[in-house]
C-alpha positions in Angstrom: -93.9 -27.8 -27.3 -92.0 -30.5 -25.7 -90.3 -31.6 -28.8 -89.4 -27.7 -29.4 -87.9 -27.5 -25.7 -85.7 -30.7 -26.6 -84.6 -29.5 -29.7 -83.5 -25.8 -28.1 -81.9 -27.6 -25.4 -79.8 -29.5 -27.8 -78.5 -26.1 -29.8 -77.4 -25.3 -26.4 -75.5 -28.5 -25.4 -74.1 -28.2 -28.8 -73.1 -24.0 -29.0 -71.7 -24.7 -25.3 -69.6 -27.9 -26.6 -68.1 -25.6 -29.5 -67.1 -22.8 -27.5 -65.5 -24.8 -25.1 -63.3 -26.5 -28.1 -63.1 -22.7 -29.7 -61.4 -21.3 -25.7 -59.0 -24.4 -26.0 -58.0 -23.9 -29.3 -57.8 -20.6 -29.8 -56.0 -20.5 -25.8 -53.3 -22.6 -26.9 -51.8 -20.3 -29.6 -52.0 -17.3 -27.9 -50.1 -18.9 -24.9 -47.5 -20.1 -27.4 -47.4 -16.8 -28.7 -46.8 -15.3 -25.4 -43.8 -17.7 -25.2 -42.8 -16.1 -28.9 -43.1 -12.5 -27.7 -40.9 -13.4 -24.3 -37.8 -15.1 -26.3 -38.0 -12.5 -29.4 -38.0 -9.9 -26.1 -34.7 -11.1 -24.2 -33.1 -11.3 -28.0 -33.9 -7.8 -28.4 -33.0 -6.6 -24.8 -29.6 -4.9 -23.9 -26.6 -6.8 -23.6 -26.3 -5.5 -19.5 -30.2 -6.5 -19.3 -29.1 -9.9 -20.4 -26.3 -10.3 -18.6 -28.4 -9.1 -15.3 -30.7 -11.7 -16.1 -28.7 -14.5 -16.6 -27.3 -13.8 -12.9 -28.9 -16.1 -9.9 -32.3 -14.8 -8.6 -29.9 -15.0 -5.1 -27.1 -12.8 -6.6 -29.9 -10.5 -8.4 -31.5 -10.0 -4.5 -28.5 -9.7 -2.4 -26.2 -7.3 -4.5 -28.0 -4.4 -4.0 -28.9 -5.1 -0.7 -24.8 -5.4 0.1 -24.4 -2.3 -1.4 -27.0 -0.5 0.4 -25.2 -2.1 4.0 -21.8 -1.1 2.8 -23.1 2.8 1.8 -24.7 2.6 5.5 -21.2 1.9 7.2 -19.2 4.0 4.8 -22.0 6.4 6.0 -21.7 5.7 9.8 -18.1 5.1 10.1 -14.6 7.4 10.5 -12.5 8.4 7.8 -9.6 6.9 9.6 -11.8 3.4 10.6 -11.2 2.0 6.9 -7.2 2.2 7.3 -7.4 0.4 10.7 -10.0 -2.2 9.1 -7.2 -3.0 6.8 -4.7 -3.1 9.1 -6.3 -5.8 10.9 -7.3 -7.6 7.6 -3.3 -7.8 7.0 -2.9 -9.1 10.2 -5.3 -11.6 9.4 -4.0 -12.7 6.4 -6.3 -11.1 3.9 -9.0 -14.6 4.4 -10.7 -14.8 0.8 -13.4 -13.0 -0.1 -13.0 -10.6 3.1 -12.3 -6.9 2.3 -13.1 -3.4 4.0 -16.5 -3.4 2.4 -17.9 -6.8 3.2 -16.7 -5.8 7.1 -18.5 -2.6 6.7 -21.8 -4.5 5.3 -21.6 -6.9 8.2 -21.3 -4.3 11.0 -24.1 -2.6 9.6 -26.3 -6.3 9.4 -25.5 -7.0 12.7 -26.4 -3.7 14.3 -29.8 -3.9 12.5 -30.6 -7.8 13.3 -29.1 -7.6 16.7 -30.4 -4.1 17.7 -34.2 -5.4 16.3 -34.3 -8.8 18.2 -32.7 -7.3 21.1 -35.7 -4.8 21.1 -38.6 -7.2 20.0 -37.4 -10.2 22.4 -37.8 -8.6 25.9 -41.4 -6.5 24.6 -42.8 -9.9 23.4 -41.8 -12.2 26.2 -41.8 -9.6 29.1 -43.7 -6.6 27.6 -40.8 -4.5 29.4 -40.2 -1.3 27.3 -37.0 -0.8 29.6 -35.5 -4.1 29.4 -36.1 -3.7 25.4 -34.0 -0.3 25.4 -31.1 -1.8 27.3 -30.9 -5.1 25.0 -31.3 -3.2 22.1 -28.7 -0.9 22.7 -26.4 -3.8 24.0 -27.5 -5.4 20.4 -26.4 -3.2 18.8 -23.1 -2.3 20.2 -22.5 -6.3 19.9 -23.7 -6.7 16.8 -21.4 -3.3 15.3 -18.1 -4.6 17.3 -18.9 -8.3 16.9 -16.9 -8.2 13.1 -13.6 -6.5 15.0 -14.0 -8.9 17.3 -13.6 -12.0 15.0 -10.8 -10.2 13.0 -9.1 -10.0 16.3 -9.2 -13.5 17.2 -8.1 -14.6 13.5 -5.1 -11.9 13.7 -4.1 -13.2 17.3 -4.6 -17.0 16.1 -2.4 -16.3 13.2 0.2 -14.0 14.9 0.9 -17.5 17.5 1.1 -20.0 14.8 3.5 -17.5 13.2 5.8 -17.3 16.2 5.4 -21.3 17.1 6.3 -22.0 13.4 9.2 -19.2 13.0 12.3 -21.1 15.3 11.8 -24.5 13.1 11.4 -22.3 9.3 14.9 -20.8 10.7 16.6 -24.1 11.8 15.9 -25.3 7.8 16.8 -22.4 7.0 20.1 -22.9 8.6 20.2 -26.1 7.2 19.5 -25.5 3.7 21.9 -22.8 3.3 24.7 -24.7 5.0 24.4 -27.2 2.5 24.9 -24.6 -0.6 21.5 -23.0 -1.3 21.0 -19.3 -1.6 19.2 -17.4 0.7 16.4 -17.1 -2.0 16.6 -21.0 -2.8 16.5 -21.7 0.9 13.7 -19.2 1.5 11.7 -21.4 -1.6 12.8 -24.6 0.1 11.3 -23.8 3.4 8.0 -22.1 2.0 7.6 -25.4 -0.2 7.9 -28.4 2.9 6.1 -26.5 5.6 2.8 -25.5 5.9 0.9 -22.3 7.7 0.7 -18.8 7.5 4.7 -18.4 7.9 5.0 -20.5 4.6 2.3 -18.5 3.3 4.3 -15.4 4.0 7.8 -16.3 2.4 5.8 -17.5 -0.8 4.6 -14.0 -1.3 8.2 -12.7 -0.5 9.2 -14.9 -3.1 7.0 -13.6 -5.4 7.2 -9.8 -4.7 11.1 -10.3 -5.7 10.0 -12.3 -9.0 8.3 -9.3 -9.9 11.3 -7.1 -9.5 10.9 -6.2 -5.8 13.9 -5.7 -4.2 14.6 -8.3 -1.1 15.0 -5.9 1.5 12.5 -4.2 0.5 10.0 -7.4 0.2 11.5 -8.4 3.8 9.8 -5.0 5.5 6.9 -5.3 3.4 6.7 -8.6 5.5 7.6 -7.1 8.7 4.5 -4.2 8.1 2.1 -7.0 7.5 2.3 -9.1 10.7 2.8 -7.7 14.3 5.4 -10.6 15.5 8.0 -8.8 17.3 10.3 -12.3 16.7 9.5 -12.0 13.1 10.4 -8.7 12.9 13.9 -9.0 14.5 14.6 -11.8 12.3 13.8 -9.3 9.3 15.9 -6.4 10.7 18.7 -8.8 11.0 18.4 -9.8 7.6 18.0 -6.8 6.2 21.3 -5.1 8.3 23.2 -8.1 7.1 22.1 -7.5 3.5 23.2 -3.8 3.8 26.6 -4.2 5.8 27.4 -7.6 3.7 27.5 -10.0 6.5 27.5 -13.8 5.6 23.6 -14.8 5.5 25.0 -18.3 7.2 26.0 -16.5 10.3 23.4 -14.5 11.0 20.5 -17.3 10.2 22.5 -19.5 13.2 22.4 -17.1 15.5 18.9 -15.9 14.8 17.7 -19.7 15.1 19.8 -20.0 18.5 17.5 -17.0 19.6 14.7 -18.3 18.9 15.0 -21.3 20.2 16.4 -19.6 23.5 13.4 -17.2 23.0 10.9 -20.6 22.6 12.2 -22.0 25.8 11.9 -18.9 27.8 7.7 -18.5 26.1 7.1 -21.8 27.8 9.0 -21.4 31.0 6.4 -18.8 31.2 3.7 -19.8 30.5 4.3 -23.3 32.7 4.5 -20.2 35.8 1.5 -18.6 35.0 -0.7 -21.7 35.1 -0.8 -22.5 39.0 -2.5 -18.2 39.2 -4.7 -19.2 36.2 -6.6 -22.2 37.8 -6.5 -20.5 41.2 -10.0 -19.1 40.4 -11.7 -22.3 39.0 -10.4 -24.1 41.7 -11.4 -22.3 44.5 -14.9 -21.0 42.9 -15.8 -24.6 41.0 -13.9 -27.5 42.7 -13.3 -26.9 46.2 -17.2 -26.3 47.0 -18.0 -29.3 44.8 -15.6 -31.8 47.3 -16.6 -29.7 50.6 -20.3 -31.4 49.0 -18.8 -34.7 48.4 -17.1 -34.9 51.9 -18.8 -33.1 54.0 -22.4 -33.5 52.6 -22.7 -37.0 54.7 -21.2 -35.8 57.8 -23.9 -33.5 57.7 -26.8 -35.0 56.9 -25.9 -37.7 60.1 -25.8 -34.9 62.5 -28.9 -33.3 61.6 -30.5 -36.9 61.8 -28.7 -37.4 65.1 -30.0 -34.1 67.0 -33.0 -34.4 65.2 -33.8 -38.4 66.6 -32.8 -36.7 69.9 
């Protein structure tokens, strides 16, 4: 009986032994013929199912996710709002990958991040349901606005630089067409040794007349794209002197003695406005710190004194 037991016991050891070798070896093929079926699958697949694939798992997530936010603003936003947008992205200077639609997509993400944690922050942390409606609402007016706002700033930024850059691009202007250089030549000159968005600017004049534009009418298609009223006198005067055949030489010096003149007169100004610009942070931030320093002693020995006495 014993001997039967043993011997049953070792059919088992042995049938558990060769299925065990039978799941690996019969696993191993059908996992390489997974792979097979996969690879003869993507050969077979559309071109556009290929190309889809091949983009980043990134790209493949936030694509349609963009274009949901941008159909939301187009959705939510004026007719006339997409003009304006690029209006201000002109001003601007058209930064790289900005358009109308990627401002759109962002208004939209910030009035849904902003308007949710404004909402969620004051119920979790106070569990005030009004506090949560006025956050939320001021999230999402801040987060909507919040993409004019930085166009704004870049647009005013670029507008100054434009005007602190435009007296010294006219004085080598001056200089270069003194010394024999076309107006064209000159305009080259100064867009290749100075740097900004000025320089910036003339390049694309420059190249607006290499593709046939004619160069009054690339100097207003300068003045509509910036909002610098020095910038834009120096254009009207160039174009008046292109139409009435003035010499360019005569008007460019007495543009650059404007501007100069104009320069002078900018920081004159803003030399007078500074005494009513610190009045407040004097009087509300400095003047109580000394009355602490000076007084703060003073004081503290009299209440020592009548308190002693």
């Amino acid at each position: 009986m014993n001997s039967w037991v043993f011997i049953i016991g070792l059919v088992a050891i042995f049938a558990g032994i060769i299925g065990i070798i039978m799941s690996f070896a019969t696993s191993e093929p059908s996992g390489v013929t997974r792979s097979l079926a996969a690879i003869d699958a993507l050969r077979t697949a559309p071109d556009s199912m290929r190309q889809e694939l091949d983009k980043p798992f990134g790209e493949r997530v936030t694509g349609p996710a963009f274009g949901w936010l941008v159909r939301l603003g187009r959705r939510f936003t004026p007719g006339d709002q997409a003009a304006r947008l690029r209006r201000k992205l002109d001003l601007a200077g058209n930064p790289a990958g900005w358009d109308t639609d990627r401002v759109l997509a962002f208004k939209m993400l910030g009035l849904l991040v902003l308007g949710v944690l404004g909402l969620l922050i004051p119920l979790v942390f106070f569990g005030n349901a009004l506090w949560a409606l006025v956050f939320g609402i001021g999230g999402v007016v801040v987060g909507y606005f919040a993409p004019n706002m930085v166009l704004y700033q870049s647009a005013y930024e670029r507008s100054e630089r434009i005007r602190r850059e435009l007296p010294d691009a006219l004085d080598l202007l001056v200089i270069s067409v003194e010394s024999g250089l076309g107006f064209d030549a000159a305009l080259s000159q100064v867009a290749r040794n100075t740097e900004g968005p000025l320089a910036g600017e003339f390049f694309r004049v420059l190249q607006e007349m290499q593709l046939g534009t004619g160069r009054s009418d690339a100097m207003r298609a300068l003045a509509d794209r910036t909002d610098v009223s020095d910038l834009k006198a120096f254009i009207t005067a160039m174009v008046q002197a292109d139409a009435f055949g003035i010499p360019v030489a005569n008007v460019l010096r007495i543009q650059a003695r404007e501007m100069r003149i104009r320069r002078s007169q900018r920081a004159e100004e803003s030399a007078q406005k500074v005494p009513v610009k610190i009045l407040f942070p004097l009087v509300f931030c400095i003047l109580p710190a000394l009355f602490v320093v000076i007084l703060g002693p003073a004081v503290i020995t009299i209440m020592r004194t009548l308190g002693s006495t």
